[in-house]
N, C-alpha and C positions, 0 to 999 in steps of 0.2 A: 447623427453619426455618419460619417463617408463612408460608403461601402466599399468590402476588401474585396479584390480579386486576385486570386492565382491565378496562373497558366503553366502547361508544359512541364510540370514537376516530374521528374524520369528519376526514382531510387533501385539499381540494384539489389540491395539485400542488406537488410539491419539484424544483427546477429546480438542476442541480449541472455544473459543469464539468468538477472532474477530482477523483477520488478517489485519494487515494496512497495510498502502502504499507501495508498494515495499519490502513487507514483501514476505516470503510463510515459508512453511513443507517443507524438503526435505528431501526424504528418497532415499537409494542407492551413487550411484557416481554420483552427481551433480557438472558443471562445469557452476559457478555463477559469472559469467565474468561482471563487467563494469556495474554494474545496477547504472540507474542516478533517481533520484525524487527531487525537487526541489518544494517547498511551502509555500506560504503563505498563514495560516489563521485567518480569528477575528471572534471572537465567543464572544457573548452580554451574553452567559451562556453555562459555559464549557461543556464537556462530560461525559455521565454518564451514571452507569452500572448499574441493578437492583437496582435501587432506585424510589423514588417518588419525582416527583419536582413539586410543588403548590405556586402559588400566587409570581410569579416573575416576573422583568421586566427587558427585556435586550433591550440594547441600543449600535447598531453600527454607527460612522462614521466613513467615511475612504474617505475622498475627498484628494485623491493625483494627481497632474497634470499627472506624470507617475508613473503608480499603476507594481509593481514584472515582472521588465525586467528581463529573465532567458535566459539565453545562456547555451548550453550544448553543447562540444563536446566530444564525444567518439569514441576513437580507439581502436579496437578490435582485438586481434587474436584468436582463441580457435581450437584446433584439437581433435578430436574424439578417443581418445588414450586411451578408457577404454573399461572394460567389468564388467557385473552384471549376473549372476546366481541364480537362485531362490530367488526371492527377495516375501514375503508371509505380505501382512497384511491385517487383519481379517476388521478392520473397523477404518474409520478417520469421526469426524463429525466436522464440522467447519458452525458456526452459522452466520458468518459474513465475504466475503472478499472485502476488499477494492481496489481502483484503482491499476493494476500493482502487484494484489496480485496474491501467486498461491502454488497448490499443486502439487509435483513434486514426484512420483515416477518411481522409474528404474535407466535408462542412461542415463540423462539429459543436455543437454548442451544449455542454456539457456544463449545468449549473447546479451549485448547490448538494456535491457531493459529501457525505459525511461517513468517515469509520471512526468508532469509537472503540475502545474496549481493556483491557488487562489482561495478560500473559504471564502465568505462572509456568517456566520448564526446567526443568532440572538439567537439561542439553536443550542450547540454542537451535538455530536453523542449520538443516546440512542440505547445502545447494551444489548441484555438479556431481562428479565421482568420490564421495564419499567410505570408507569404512570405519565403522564404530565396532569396536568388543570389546568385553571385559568391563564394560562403565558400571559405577550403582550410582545412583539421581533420584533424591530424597525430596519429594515438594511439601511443606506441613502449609497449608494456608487456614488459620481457624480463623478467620473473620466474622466479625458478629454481623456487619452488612459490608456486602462485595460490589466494589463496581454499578454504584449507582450513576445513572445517567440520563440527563434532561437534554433533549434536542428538540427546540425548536425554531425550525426553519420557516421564514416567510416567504415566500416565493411570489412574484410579482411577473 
């Protein structure tokens, strides 16, 4: 493999509101190998960004005998075959990260990341200036098995 070289990366300022699941920033040589997320979510009332939500009513069932079997396997290789020089940033602001989220600067080598999981809410995500009143959010989950989950990662 040729090795990578940066130089001289000069950022200002990276301004982020919400970083989701297996999401991130990356600044420089980042080596973003194999990332797994796997999910299920029910939401009785979606996601929402600087808004106002009044007078609503969310309503989940989710009665499954087997509720989001997730198998993941990952195999990995990644070798360290880079270089970064002066890598300069003034400011990053990030208001929100989520599972498996992440801010990466430099030389990175970030292998074989895994979020799994199931999300039952009766209201989504509220990101930024938000007001919620007056809601009722009913979750009934009776599952006989929840969110079973098999990960297995090789790593080399």
């Amino acid at each position: 493999m040729r090795k990578k070289i940066m130089n001289n990366l000069i950022l200002n300022g990276i301004n982020v509101t919400s970083i989701d699941t297996s999401s991130g920033i990356f600044v420089g040589i980042n080596n973003v190998n194999n990332w797994s997320s796997h999910y299920k979510s029910n939401h009785g009332f979606g996601s929402v960004t600087n808004s106002t939500v009044s007078d609503n009513f969310g309503l989940v069932i989710d009665n499954d005998v087997i509720d989001t079997p997730i198998e993941s396997r990952a195999v990995t290789y990644m070798d360290g075959t880079q270089q970064v020089n002066n890598i300069d940033v003034k400011e990053i602001n990030v208001n929100s990260l989520h599972t498996n989220a992440a801010v990466s600067i430099g030389d990175n080598l970030s292998n074989g990341w895994s979020a799994h999981g199931k999300r039952n809410e009766g209201m989504g995500r509220s990101v930024g200036t938000t007001m919620v009143k007056s809601n009722t959010n009913i979750v009934i989950d009776n599952d006989l098995i929840d969110s079973q989950i098999y990960n297995n990662n090789n790593f080399q």
